[in-house]
N, C-alpha and C positions, 0 to 999 in steps of 0.2 A: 809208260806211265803217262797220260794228257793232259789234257789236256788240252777271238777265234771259237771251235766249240768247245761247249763243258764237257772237256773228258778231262782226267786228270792233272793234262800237260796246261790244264789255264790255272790253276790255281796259283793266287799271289800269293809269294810267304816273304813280302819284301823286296827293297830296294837291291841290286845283284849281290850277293854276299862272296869274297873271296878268304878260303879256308890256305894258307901257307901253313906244312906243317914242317920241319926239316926232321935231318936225318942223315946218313950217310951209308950205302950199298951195293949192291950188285945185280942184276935182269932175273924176272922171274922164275930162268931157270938156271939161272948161275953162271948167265951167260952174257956176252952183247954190253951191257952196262961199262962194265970195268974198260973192258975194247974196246968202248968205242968214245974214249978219251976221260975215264973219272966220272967227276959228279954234273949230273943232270937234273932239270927239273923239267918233271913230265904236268902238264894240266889235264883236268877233265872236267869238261862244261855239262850242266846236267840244270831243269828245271825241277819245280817241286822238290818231292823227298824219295830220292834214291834210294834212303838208309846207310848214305856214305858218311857216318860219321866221324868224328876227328878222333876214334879212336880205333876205327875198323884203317881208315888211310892209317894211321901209325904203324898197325899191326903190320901192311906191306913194308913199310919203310924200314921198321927194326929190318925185317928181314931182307931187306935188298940196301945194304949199307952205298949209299953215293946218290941215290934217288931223294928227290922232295919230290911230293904231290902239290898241286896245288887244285882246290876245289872251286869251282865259279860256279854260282847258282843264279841262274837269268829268275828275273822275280814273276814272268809268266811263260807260257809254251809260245805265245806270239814273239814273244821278243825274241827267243832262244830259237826260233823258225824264221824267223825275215835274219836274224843273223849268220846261220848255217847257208840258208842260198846264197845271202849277197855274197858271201868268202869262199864258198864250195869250190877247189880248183884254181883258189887266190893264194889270199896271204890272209893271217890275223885269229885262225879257227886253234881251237886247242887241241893236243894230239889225240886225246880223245874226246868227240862229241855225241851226246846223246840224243837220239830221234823219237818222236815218239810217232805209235803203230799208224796213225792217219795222216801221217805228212808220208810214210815209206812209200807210197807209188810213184809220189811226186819223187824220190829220194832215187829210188829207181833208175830214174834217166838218165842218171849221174853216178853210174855204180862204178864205171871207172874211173871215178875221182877217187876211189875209196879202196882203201887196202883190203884183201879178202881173207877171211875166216881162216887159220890155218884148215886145211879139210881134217885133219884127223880130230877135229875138235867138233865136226856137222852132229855126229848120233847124240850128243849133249845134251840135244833139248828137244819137245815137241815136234813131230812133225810138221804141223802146222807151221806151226814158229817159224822152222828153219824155212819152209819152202816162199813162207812169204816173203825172205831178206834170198834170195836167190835168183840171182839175173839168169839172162838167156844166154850165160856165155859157161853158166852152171858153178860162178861163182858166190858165195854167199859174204854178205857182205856186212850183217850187222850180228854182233853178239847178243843171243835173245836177255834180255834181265827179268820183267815179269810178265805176268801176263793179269787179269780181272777180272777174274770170276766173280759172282755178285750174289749178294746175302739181301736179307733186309734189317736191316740197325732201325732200333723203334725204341719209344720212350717207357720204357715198364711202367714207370707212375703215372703217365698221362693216360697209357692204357689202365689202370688200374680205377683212374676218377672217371674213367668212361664205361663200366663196366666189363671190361675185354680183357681175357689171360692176360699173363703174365708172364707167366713159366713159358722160356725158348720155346720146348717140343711142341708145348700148347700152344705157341705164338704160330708155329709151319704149321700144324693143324689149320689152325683157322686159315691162315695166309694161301692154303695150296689150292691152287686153279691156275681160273686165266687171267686178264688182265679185268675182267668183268667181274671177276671175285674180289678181287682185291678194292675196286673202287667201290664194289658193296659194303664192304668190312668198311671202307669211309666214310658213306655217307651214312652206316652208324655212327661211327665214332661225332662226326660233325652233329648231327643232329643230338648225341649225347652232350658234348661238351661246344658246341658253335665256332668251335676251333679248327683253325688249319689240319688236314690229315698228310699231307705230304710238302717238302719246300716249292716246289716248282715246275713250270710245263716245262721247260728245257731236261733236268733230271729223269721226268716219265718218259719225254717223249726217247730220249738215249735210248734209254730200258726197251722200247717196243723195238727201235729200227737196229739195235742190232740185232735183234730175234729174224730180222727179213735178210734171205739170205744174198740179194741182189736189189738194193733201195735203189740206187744213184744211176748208176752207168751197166753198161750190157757187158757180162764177163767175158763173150767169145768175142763182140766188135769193139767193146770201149765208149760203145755213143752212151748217150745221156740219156737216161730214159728216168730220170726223175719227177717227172711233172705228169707223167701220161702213168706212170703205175698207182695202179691201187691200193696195195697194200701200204705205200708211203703214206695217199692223201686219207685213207682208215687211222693210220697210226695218228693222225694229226690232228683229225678230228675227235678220237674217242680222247685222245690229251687234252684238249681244248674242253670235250665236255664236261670230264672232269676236273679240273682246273677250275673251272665258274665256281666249285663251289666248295673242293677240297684243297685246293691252291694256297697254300701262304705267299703266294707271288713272293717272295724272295728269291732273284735272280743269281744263279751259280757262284762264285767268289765274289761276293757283293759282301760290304761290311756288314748289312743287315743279316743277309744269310750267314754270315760266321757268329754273329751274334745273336740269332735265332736257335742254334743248337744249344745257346746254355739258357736262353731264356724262356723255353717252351711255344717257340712259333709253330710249330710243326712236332708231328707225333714220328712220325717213321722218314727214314731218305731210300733210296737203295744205294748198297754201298759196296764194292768190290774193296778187295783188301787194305790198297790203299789209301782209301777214304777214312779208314782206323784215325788213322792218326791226324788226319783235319778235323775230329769230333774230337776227340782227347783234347787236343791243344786249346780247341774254342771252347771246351767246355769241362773245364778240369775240377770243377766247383757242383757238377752234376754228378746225383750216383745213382740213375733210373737209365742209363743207354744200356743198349744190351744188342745180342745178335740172332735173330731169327736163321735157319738155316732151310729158307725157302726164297723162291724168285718167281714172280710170276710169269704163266705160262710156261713152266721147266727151269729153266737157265740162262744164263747171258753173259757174255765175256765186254766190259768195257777198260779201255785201253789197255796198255803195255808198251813197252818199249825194248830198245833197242841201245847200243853202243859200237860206234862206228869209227874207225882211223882213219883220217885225212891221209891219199898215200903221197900228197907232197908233204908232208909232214916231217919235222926236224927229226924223231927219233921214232918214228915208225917202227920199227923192233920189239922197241921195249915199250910204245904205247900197247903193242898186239899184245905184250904178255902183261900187261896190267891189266887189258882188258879181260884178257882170258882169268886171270885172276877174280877181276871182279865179278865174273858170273858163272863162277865152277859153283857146281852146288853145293860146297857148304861157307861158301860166300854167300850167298843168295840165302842160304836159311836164315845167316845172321841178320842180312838186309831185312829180311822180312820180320822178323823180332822186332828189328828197328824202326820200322816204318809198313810194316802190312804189303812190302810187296813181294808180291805170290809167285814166288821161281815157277820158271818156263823150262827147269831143267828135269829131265827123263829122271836122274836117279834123288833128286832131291823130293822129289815128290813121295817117294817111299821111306823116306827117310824117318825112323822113329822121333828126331829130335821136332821136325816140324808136324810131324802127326801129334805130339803129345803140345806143341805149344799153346798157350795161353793167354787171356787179357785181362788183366787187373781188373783194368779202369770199363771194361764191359760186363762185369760181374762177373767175370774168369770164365768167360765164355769160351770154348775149346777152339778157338780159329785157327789151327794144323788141320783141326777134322772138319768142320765147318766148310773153309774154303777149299779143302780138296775136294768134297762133296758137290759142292755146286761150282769146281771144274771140268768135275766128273760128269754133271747135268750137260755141260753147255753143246746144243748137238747143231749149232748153225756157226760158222766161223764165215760171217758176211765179206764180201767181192767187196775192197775198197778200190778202187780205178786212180787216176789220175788229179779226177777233177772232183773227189770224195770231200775231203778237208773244206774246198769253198761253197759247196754244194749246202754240207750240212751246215755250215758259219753261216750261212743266210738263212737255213732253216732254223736255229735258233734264234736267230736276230726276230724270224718272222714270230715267231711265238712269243717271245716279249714286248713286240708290240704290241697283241691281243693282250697281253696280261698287265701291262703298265698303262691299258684303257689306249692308247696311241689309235689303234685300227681294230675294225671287225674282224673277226675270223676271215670271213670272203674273201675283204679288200686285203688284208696280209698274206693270205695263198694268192691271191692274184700276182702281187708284188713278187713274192718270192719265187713264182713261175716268170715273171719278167726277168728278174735276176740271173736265174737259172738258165734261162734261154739266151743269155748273153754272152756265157761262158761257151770259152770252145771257139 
């Protein structure tokens, strides 16, 4: 789940929030808890919205009498990532902590700081999933939770005073191409209404470089080849030219930007599932959001995450079986009810209750069918490396510079090819 860069793990939702729920039980599978001396309290550190809410932790708790959860939610992915490494293999981490998918390489080096995946637990989920939480020693080390698959969420009424569908199927009609369609379909809408057609170059440009399936670093050596490939510095400019003039420059978890979704700053975002619930919340007073079930150029998977046990950890046991808890698939369907995020589990994904789910508050837009569909799209699952996470943080940095007027397009690739050549 991202969100440093705008992937899911930056979103602010506040100051750290600590969820204490009690209770009284026994280990996941009936075991280890009681043994290993009565009542315990387990935490689990997570950014953003996991969909752990204080009624889904209770449900564990009924049923494991002697456990309390306790929930911490870091108020961005930066804070919950300079806190994971400074403690990784210390003191002070909670027994279960959450990663999210662009810090895992760096997470990586440090896989034997971390308890491993019971194995009969591996066929669970994606193969993708698993092989990327999977060190070279063929332990797997993070419990996959979702993954972000990517729709387009657009404004029905805004499209409606611009002359543009409305109707979903008609919205992926018009939306299906490539990235050069889409920003056609803009610079109608702009010139119909002189309105912003998208929030942000940081947003699009996401959208384009997870489509490339090697941006950063070389998959067989690891070097950095970000400055010298093409396809990155293309992605960077077709964002940039569109930006000039479909841009509401409103920068990813910026107050503006949460308050642009209910004030009509911008007509469409792309939104992977759980972005659902960043639009509801900022904009619960709006009844035109809706869900396109198209992506441009095919598909694209942004963020996901992971849940990981400290193996110096006080109750390592029973953090693995809370874990495992929390991301069997019909945990994960619930999460996703709750929060849009889009299980990475093999049998959830077939599951009639998430094929048949629903969104009110997007005009009961079918998002079970929706975002398995354009899971089903995504046919590039991009090489993040090592040095992926600071790589792209400066490639956003560099894009709002150009768009908060700061620097040229040139002079800000210039920079950010300084940057980049520093790392390493």
């Amino acid at each position: 789940m991202k969100m440093s860069i705008p992937t899911r793990s930056m979103i602010a939702l506040g100051a750290v929030a600590a969820l204490a729920l009690g209770a009284t039980g026994c280990s996941s599978n009936d075991s280890g808890t009681e043994g290993s001396g009565g009542k315990i309290e387990l935490t689990v550190a997570t950014f953003n919205d996991f969909g752990y809410t204080d009624a889904l932790l209770q449900e564990y708790m009924d049923a494991h009498p002697g456990v309390t959860v306790v929930h911490n939610k870091a108020a961005t992915s930066n804070d919950a990532r300079a806190n994971y490494f400074q403690k990784l293999g210390k003191t002070g981490l909670a027994d279960i902590e959450a990663i999210e998918v662009d810090w895992l390489p760096e997470v990586m080096n440090y896989s034997d700081l971390l308890a491993p995946v019971p194995a009969d637990l591996k066929s669970r989920w994606l193969d993708w999933k698993t092989e990327a939480a999977t060190d070279a020693s063929g332990n797997l080390i993070g419990y996959g939770t979702d993954i972000g698959p990517e729709a387009v969420c657009y404004r029905a009424d805004l499209f409606e005073k611009a002359g543009l569908p409305t109707d979903r199927d008609e919205v992926a009609k018009l939306l299906t191409g490539d990235w050069a369609d889409f920003f056609a379909v803009g610079d109608s809408y702009v010139k119909a209404t002189g309105d912003a057609w998208f929030d942000s170059a940081g947003s699009i440009y996401q959208g384009l470089v997870n489509q490339i399936a090697a941006a950063y670093e070389d998959p067989s050596t690891g070097d950095i080849i970000a400055t010298e490939n093409p396809e990155v510095k293309a992605a960077y400019t077709q964002t940039l030219d569109a930006s000039a003039t479909q841009s509401a420059k409103l920068g990813q978890w910026s107050d503006d930007w949460y308050a642009g979704m209910s004030n009509g700053a911008f007509a469409t975002m792309l939104c992977p599932g759980w972005m659902l619930t960043q639009i509801e919340g900022n904009a619960k007073d709006v009844k035109g959001w809706d869900i396109a079930n198209v992506f441009p150029n095919g598909g694209g998977n942004w963020g996901g995450s992971y849940l990981t046990v400290p193996a110096n950890g006080k109750h390592v046991k029973e953090a693995q079986e809370l874990a495992d808890w929390l991301t069997s698939p019909e945990t994960m369907i619930k999460t996703f009810k709750a929060a849009g995020t889009f299980p990475s589990q093999q049998e959830a994904l077939t599951d009639q209750k998430l094929l048949d789910a629903t969104n009110p508050f997007f005009n009961d837009a079918p998002i079970g069918r929706i975002f398995s569909d354009r899971a089903a799209a995504v046919t590039v699952s991009p090489f993040k490396g090592q040095h992926y996470f600071e790589i792209n943080d400066a490639m956003q940095k560099a894009l709002t510079r150009v768009e908060d007027g700061t620097q040229q397009a040139d002079a800000s690739w210039k920079q950010w090819v300084s940057e980049v050549s520093a790392i390493g």
